[in-house]
N, C-alpha and C positions, 0 to 999 in steps of 0.2 A: 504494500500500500504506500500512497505517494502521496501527500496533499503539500499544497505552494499555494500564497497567498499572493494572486498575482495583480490586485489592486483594492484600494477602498475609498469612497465618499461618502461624502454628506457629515461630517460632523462638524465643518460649520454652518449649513442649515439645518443643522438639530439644534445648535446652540443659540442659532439666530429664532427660532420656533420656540424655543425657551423664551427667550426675551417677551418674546411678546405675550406669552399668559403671565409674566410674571413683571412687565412691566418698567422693566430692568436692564438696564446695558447689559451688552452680549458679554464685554469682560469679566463678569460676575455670575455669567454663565454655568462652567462648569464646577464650581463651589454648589450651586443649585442643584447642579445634575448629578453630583456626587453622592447628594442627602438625599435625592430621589431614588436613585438607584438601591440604597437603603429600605425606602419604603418598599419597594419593589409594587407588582400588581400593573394597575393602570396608570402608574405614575412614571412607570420605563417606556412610556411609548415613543419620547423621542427616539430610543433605539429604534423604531423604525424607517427612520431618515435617512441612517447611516447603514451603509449599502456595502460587502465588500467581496468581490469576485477571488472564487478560489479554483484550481486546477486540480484534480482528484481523480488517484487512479486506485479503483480499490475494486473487491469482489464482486462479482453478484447479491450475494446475500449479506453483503454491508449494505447495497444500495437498498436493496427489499425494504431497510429499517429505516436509513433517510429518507426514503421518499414518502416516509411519514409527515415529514415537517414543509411546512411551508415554506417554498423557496419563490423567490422573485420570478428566473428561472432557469433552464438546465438545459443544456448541448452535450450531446453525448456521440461519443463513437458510435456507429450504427452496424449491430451483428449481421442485420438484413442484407446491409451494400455492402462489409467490409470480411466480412467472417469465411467465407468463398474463395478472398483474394490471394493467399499464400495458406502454408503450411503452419502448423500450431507447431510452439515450442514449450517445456516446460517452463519458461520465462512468462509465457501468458496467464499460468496461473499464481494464485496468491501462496498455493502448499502444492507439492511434488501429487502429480497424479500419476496412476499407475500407466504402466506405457502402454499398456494394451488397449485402455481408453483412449490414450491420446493415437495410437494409431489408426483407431475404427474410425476417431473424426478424421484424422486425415486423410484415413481413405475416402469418405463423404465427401471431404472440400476437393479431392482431388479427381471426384467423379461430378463434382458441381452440386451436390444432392443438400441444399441449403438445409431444407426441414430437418432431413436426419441428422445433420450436425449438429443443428440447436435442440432437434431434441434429445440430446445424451450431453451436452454441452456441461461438463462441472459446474456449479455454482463458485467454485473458488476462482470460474476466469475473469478477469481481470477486466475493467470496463472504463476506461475514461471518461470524464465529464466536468465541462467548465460550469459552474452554480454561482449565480446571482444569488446572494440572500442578504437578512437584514443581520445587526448584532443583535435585537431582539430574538430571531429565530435561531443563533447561534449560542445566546444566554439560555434559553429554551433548551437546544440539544445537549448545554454542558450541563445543567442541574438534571438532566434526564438521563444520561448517559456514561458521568464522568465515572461508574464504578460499574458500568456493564459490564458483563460477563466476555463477551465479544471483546480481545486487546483493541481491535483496530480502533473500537471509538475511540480508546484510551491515548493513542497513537494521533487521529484525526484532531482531539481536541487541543491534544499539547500542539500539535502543528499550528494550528490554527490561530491559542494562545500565543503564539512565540513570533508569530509575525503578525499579528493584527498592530495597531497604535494604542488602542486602547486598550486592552487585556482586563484594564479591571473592571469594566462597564461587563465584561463575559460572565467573569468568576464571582462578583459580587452585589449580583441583581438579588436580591430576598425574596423569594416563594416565584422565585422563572420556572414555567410549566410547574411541573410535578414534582419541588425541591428535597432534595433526598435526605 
């Protein structure tokens, strides 16, 4: 699994959007959003302003669970056009499959036979996709996911954390989604 945080906006029209319910120069801004964030609930919505595009290359059955969350939205490599074009290697999947699977799809891909490759396709193969999402929906996956059973989330989220600007509007939202 791969996640890269390959841009983010909006947090100064989240800070500028503060201002104005609170009436308040924007430089006094994040002192506000800071104690908001505290509250947590409906008072993180500014986190929905701030926007930040991530590159993610992970399982099938990582994706099955994020595509739980609301995302702005998502490009993804396409199994339909691309899964045909060459030969599988174990580099495509997330864990060693056995080679006897990975030769029946290749015989599939190399007979053209789309459906029957996807359908014996591992769930551990690998799936790119660039996602638009908010820090709200990202505060949201870290209180819901930061002790899943699944490493990758664990993996996704420290990526994630490690390169956003803000890190503590993620990790210190109070009662984001389902807080654990």
């Amino acid at each position: 699994m791969k996640t890269t945080v390959l841009h983010e906006a909006g947090y100064d029209e989240a800070m500028l959007g503060l201002s104005l319910s609170y009436s308040q120069p924007v430089s006094k801004m994040p002192g506000v959003a800071r104690g908001l964030i505290a509250k947590g609930g409906s008072h993180v919505k500014f986190l929905e302003s701030m926007i930040v595009w991530l590159d993610v290359t992970a399982p099938r059955y990582w994706w099955s669970q994020c595509d739980t969350y609301r995302h702005v939205t998502k490009q993804s490599g396409s199994t339909m056009h691309t899964l045909t074009k060459r030969k599988l290697t174990q580099d495509d999947f997330d864990a060693t499959i056995p080679i006897g699977i990975l030769s029946v799809i290749n015989s599939y891909i190399g007979l053209g036979q789309l459906i029957h490759a996807k359908d014996i396709l591992p769930e551990s193969f690998l799936q790119r996709r660039i996602v638009s999402t908010s820090y709200k929906t990202l505060a949201n996956m870290y209180y819901q996911r930061i002790d899943h059973k699944l490493p990758q989330w664990q993996e996704f989220l420290s990526a994630v954390v490690g390169g956003i600007k803000h890190p503590e509007f993620i990790q210190s939202v109070k009662g984001a989604g389902n807080a654990r």
